[in-house]
C-alpha positions in Angstrom: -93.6 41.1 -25.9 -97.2 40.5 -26.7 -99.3 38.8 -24.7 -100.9 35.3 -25.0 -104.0 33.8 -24.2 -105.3 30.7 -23.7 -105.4 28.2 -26.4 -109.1 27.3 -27.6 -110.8 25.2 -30.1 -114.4 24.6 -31.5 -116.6 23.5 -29.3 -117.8 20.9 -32.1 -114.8 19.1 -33.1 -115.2 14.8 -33.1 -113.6 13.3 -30.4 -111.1 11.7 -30.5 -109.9 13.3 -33.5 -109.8 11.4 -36.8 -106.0 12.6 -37.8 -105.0 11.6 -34.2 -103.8 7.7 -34.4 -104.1 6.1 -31.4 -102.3 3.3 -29.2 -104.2 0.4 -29.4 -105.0 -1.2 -26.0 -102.5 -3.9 -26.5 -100.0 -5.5 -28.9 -99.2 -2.5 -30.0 -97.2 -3.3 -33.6 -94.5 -1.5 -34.5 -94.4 0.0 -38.0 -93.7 -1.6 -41.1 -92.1 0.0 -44.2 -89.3 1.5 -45.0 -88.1 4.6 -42.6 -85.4 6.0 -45.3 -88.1 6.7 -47.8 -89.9 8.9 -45.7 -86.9 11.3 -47.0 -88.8 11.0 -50.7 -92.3 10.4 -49.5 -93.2 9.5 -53.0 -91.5 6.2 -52.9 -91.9 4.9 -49.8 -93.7 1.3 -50.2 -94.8 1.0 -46.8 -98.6 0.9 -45.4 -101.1 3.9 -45.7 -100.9 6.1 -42.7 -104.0 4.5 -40.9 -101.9 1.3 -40.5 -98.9 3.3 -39.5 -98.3 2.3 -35.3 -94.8 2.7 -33.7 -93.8 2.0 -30.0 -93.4 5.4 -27.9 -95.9 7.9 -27.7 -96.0 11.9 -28.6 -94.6 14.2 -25.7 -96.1 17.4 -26.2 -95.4 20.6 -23.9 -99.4 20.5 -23.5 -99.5 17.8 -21.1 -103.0 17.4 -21.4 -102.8 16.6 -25.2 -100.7 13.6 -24.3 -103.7 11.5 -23.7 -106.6 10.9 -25.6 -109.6 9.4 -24.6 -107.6 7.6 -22.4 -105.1 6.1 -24.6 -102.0 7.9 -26.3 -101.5 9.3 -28.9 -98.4 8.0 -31.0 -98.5 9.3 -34.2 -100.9 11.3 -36.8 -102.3 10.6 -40.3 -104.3 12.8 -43.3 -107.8 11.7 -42.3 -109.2 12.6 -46.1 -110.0 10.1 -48.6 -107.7 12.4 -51.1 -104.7 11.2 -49.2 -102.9 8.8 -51.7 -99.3 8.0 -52.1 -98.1 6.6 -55.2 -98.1 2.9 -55.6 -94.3 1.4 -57.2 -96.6 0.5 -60.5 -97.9 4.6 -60.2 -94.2 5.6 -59.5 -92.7 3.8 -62.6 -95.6 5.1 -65.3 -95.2 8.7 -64.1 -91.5 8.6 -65.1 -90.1 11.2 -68.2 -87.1 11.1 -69.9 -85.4 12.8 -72.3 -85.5 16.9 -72.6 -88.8 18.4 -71.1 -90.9 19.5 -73.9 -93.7 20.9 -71.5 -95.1 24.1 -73.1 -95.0 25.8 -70.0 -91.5 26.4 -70.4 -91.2 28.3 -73.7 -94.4 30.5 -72.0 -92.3 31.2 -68.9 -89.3 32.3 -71.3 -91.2 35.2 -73.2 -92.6 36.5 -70.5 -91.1 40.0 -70.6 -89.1 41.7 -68.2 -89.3 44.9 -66.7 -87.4 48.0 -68.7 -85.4 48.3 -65.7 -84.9 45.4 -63.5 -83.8 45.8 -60.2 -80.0 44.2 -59.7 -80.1 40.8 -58.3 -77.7 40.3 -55.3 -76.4 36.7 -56.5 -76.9 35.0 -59.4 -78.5 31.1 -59.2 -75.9 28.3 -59.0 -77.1 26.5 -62.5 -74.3 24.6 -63.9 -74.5 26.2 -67.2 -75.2 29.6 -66.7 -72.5 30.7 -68.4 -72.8 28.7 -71.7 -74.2 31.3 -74.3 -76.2 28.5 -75.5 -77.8 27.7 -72.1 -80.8 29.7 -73.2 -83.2 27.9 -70.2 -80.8 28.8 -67.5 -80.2 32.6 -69.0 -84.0 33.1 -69.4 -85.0 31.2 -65.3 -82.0 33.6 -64.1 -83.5 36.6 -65.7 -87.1 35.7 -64.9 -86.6 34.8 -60.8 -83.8 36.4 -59.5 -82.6 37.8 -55.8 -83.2 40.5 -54.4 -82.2 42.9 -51.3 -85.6 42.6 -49.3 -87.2 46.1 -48.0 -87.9 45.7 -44.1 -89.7 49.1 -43.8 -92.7 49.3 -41.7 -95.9 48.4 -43.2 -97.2 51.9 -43.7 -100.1 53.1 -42.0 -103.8 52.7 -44.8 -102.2 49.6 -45.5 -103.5 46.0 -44.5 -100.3 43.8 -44.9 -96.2 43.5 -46.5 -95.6 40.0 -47.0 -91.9 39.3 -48.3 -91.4 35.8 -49.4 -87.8 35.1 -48.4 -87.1 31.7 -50.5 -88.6 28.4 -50.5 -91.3 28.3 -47.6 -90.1 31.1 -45.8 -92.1 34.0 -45.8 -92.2 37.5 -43.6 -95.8 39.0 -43.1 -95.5 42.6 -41.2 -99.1 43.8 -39.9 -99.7 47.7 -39.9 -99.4 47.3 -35.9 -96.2 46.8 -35.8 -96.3 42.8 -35.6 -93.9 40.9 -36.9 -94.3 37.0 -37.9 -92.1 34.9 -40.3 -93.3 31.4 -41.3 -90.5 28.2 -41.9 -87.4 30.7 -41.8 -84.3 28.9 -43.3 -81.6 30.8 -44.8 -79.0 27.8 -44.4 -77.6 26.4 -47.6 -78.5 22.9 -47.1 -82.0 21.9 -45.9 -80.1 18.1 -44.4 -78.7 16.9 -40.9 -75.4 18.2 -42.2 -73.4 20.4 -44.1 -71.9 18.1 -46.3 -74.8 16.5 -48.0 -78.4 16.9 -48.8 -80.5 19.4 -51.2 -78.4 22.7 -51.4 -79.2 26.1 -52.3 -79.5 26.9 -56.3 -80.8 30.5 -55.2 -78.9 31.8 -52.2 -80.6 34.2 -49.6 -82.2 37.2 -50.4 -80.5 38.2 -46.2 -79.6 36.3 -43.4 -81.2 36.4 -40.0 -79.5 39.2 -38.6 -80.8 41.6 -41.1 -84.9 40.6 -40.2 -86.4 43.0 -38.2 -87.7 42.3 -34.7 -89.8 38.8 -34.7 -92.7 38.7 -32.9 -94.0 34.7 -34.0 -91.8 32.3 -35.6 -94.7 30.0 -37.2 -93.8 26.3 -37.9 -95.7 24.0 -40.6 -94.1 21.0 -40.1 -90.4 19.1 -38.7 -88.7 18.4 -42.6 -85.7 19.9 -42.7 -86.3 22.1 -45.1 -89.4 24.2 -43.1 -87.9 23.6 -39.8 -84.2 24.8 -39.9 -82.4 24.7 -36.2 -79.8 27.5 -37.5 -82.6 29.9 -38.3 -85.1 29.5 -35.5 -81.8 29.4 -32.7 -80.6 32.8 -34.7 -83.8 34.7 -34.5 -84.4 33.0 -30.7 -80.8 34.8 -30.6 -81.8 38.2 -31.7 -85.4 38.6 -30.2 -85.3 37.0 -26.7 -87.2 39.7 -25.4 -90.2 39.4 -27.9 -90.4 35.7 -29.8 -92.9 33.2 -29.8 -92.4 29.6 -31.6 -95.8 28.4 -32.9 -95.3 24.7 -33.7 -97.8 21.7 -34.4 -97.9 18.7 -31.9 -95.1 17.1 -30.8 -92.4 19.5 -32.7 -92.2 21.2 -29.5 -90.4 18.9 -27.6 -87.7 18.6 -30.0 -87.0 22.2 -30.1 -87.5 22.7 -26.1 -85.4 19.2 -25.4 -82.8 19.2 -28.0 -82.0 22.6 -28.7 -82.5 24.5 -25.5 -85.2 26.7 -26.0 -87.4 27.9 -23.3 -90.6 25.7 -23.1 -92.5 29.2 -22.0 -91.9 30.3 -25.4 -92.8 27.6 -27.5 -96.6 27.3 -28.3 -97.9 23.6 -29.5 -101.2 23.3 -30.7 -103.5 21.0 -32.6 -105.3 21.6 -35.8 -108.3 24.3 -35.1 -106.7 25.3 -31.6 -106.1 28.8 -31.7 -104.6 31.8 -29.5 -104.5 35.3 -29.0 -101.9 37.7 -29.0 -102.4 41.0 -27.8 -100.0 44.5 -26.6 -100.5 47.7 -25.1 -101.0 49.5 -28.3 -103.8 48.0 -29.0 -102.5 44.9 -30.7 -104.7 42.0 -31.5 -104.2 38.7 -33.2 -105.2 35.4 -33.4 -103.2 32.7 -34.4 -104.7 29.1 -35.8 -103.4 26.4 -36.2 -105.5 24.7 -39.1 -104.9 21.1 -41.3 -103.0 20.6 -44.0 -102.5 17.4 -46.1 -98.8 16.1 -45.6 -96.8 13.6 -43.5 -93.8 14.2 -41.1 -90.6 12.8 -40.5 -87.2 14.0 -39.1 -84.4 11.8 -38.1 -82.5 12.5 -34.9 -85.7 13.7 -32.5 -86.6 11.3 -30.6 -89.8 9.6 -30.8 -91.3 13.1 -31.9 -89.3 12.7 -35.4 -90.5 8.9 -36.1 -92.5 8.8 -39.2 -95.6 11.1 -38.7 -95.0 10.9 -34.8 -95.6 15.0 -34.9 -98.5 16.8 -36.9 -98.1 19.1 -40.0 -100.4 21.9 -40.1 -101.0 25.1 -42.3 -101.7 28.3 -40.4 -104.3 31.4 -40.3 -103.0 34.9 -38.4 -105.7 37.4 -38.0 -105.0 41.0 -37.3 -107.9 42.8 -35.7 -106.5 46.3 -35.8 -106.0 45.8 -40.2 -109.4 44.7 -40.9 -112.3 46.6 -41.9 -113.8 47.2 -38.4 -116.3 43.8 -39.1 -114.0 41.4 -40.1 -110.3 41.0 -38.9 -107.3 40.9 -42.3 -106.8 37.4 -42.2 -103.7 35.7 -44.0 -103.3 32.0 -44.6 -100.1 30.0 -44.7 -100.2 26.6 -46.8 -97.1 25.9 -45.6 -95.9 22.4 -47.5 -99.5 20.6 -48.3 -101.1 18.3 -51.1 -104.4 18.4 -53.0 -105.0 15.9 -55.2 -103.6 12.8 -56.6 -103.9 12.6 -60.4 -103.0 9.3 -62.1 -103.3 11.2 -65.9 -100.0 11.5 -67.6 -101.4 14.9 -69.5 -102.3 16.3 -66.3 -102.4 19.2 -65.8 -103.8 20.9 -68.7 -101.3 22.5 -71.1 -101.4 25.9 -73.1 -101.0 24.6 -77.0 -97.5 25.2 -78.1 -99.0 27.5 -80.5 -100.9 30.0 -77.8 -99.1 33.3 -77.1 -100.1 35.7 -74.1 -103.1 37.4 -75.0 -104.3 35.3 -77.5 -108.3 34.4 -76.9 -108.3 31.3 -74.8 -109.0 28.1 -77.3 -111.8 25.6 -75.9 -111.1 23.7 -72.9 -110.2 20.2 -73.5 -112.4 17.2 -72.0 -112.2 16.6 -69.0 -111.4 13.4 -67.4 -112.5 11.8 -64.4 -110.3 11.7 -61.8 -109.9 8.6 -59.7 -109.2 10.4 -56.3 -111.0 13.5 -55.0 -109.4 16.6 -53.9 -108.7 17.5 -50.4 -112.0 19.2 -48.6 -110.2 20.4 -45.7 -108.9 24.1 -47.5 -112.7 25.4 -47.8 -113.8 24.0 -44.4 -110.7 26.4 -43.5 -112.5 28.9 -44.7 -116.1 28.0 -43.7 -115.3 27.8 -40.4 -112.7 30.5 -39.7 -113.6 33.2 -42.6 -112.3 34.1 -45.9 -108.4 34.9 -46.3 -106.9 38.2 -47.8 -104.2 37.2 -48.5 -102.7 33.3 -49.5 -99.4 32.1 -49.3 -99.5 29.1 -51.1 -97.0 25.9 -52.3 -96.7 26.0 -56.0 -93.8 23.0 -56.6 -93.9 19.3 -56.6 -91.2 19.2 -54.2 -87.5 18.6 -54.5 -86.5 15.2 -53.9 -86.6 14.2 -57.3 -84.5 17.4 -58.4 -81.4 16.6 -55.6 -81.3 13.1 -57.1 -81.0 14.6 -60.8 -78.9 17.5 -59.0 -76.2 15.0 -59.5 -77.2 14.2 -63.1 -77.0 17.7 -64.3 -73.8 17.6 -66.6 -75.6 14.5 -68.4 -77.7 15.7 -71.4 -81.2 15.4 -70.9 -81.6 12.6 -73.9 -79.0 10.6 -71.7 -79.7 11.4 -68.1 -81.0 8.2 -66.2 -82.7 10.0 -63.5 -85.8 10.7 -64.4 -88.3 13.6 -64.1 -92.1 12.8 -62.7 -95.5 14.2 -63.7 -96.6 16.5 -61.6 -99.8 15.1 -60.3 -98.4 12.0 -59.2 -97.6 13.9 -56.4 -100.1 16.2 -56.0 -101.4 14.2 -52.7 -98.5 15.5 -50.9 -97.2 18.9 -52.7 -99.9 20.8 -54.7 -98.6 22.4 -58.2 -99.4 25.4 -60.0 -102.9 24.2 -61.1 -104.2 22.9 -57.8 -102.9 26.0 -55.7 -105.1 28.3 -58.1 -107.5 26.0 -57.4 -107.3 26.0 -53.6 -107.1 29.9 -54.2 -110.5 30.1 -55.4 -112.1 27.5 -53.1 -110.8 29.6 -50.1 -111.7 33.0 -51.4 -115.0 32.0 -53.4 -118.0 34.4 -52.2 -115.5 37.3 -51.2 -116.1 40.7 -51.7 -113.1 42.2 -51.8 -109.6 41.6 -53.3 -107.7 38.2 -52.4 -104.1 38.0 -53.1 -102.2 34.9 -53.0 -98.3 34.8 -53.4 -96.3 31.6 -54.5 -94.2 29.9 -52.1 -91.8 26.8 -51.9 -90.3 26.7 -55.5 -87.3 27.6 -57.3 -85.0 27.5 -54.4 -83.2 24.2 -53.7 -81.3 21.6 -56.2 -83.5 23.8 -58.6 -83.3 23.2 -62.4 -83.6 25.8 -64.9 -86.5 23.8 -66.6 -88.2 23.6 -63.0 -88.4 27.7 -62.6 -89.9 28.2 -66.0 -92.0 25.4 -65.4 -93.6 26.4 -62.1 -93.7 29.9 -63.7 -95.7 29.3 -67.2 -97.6 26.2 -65.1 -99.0 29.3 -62.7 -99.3 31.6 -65.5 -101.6 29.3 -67.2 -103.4 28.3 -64.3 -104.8 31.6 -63.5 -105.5 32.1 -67.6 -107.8 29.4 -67.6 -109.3 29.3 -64.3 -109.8 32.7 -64.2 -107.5 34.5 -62.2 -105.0 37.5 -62.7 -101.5 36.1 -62.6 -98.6 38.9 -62.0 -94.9 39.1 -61.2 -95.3 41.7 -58.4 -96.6 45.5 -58.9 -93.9 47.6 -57.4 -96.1 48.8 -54.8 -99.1 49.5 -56.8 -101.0 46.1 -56.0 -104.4 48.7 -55.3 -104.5 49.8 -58.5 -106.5 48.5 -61.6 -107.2 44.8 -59.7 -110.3 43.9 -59.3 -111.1 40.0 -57.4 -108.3 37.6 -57.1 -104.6 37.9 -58.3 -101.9 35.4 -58.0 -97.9 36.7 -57.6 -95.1 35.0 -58.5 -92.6 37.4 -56.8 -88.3 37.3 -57.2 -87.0 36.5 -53.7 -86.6 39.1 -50.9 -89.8 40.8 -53.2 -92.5 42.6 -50.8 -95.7 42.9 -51.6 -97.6 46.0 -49.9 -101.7 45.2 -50.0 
């Protein structure tokens, strides 16, 4: 087992912090609005999350954290002006019926496939799959497909393998031998129970007894589908000897009190806390724990799962022995996080249905002012802590929408009453395809070297067809016009003929070697 440190933070940090909410020194109000929305954070109705106050307080495994400035801490909020969620009168106009017409789609659909792609293991679960005149469901099971992951080593000369697993969960084995998988959940329903909630379109590339030995199991946030108890108890199951739970504030005492695992292995931490890890072989890592732009809410764990009563957080690992002998390889975890709220219909930008791939670009349309600014906490990520290698990034507008129209399916679109929603209506709280390219280059701007970023958290569960080309053309596009290289995965040969920042939309149980 590698060793750990002591948990740090900066030195400079405001005090208390301003995503900390704190119990007022008396009357404290309980919390008003609706609890059952927090399952589709995009409706809820209730009060912005500086008004939010519930009775209780966070019980961390940190004792010391309990108490701020004297008073506790009993909740946490997005402490960014860019923080919006959608009013009902936002809600209602960002509503679309009918068939989707986005361009992206068609895009997606000719992208062409390799002359001999691999076998998938499974094939999606789309209703019409099998309808020869299904042509969006034929061309998103052709284009993102299932595959049997590789767990080999990371090879020696190489900095990283990152393996994205489905959805959020992601593998990233370092060249020393470290092994660390972020929001592991290979269940097929991401709900309390078995019978109900989102469920798989896209099973499993494996299941957790064919991951190799886990060294970090790293945590973004308590909705069910990041934090899944069947994963994390099967890999505590299978690496007692070597696991560590990293977890924001206040998720730890749900998994310590409720499920039985030993408080000495699960690590809590705040936003800009850190630790390192270290082994005899010369290991040396350093895990942060850094912001992200979300909310939190998990019913059944205790006063920990009331709304936002634990924090969300992206992550930063950073292997000394893979860097360049100045700076350590550092890879960055978005986990499930927000950018911007965009009240424009048209956003984001669209290719003209006339543009095919590797046409010239035509002029950029005008741009519109937008009435909420974008998040500043991703580039004082990497201000303060360094410029990542390597991104895994969010790259859907979530899927509480699609499991409501996952009951819809067998309507025709021109007949289906549940609608679909623009994507930047949500952009506060799930970043698309446009913002994470964005967020890309804000985090790797000024870099010398390569930066690879890797798509995460789409085309998994109560998936449509539409939704995978979608998020596919919407990346492709992205990088076209902001000016990075987008790819499906190189086979291996991500070194050769890239120069500055590429963007991967991989199949799932794909590796990428850097």
């Amino acid at each position: 087992m590698l060793n750990i440190g002591t948990i740090t933070s900066f030195p400079d940090l405001e005090k208390p912090p301003k995503h900390h909410i704190l119990a007022p020194a008396a009357n404290t109000a309980k919390g008003s609005g609706s609890t059952w929305s927090l399952y589709f954070p995009s409706l809820s109705s209730g009060p912005p999350q500086e008004e939010v106050t519930h009775e209780g307080h966070i019980s961390t495994l940190d004792k010391k954290k309990q108490v701020d400035q004297k008073r506790e801490i009993i909740g946490f909020q997005n402490p960014w002006p860019s923080w919006h969620k959608p009013t009902k009168a936002e809600m209602l106009a960002s509503f679309q019926w009918g068939p989707d017409t986005d361009p992206c789609i068609p895009l997606a659909a000719s992208y062409p496939l390799p002359p001999t792609p691999a076998q998938p293991t499974s094939l999606p679960n789309f209703s019409d799959l099998l309808n020869p005149a299904s042509t969006a469901s034929k061309a998103a099971a052709s284009l993102l497909t299932v595959q049997k992951p590789d767990f080999s080593f990371c090879p020696a000369g190489k900095k990283a393998k990152v393996t994205w697993l489905g959805h959020a969960s992601m593998l990233l084995q370092l060249p020393s031998g470290a092994n660390v998988v972020f929001d592991p959940i290979f269940s097929q329903r991401c709900f309390p129970n078995d019978y109900f909630g989102p469920i798989r379109t896209y099973q499993p590339p494996c299941q957790v007894a064919d991951l190799p030995g886990i060294d970090a199991v790293v945590i973004s946030h308590n909705h069910y589908d990041h934090l899944n108890q069947e994963s994390v108890m099967g890999i505590w199951a299978n690496n007692k000897e070597r696991v560590r739970f990293f977890v924001p504030l206040g998720v730890g005492k749900m998994m310590v009190d409720l499920w039985g695992l030993p408080q000495e292995r699960v690590v809590e931490m705040d936003w800009w806390d850190s630790v390192i890890l270290s082994g005899s072989e010369g290991q040396r890592i350093n895990v942060w724990c850094t912001p992200a732009q979300h909310n939190c809410w998990r019913s059944g764990s205790g006063k920990a799962g009331e709304p936002n009563g634990s924090l969300w957080a992206s992550w930063m690992v950073e292997d000394f022995q893979s860097g360049d002998g100045k700076e350590p390889y550092r890879a960055f975890f978005g986990g499930d996080t927000g950018y911007q709220f965009h009240t424009d219909p048209d956003w984001p930008p669209s290719p003209p249905t006339t543009w095919k791939r590797g046409d010239p670009l035509p002029p950029p349309g005008e741009k519109k002012q937008e009435e909420y600014p974008a998040c500043p906490v991703f580039r004082e990520i990497s201000d303060r802590i360094g410029l990542p290698d390597l991104l895994m990034l969010p790259i859907s507008v979530g899927a509480s929408f699609a499991y409501l129209r996952s009951f819809t399916t067998w309507i025709p679109d021109w007949g289906n009453p549940m609608p679909r929603h623009t994507q930047g209506v949500t952009g506060a709280n799930h970043m698309p395809p446009w913002d994470a390219v964005r967020v890309f280059k804000e985090m790797t701007e000024g870099g010398k070297g390569k930066a690879v970023a890797v798509g995460l958290h789409w085309g998994t569960f109560a998936t449509e067809p539409e939704e995978v080309l979608k998020t596919l053309g919407g990346l492709e596009w992205a990088c076209e016009r902001l000016g990075v290289v987008f790819g499906r995965g190189w086979e291996g040969k991500h070194d050769d003929g890239i120069e500055g920042r590429a963007f991967l939309a991989v199949n799932q149980g794909e590796s990428v070697l850097i």
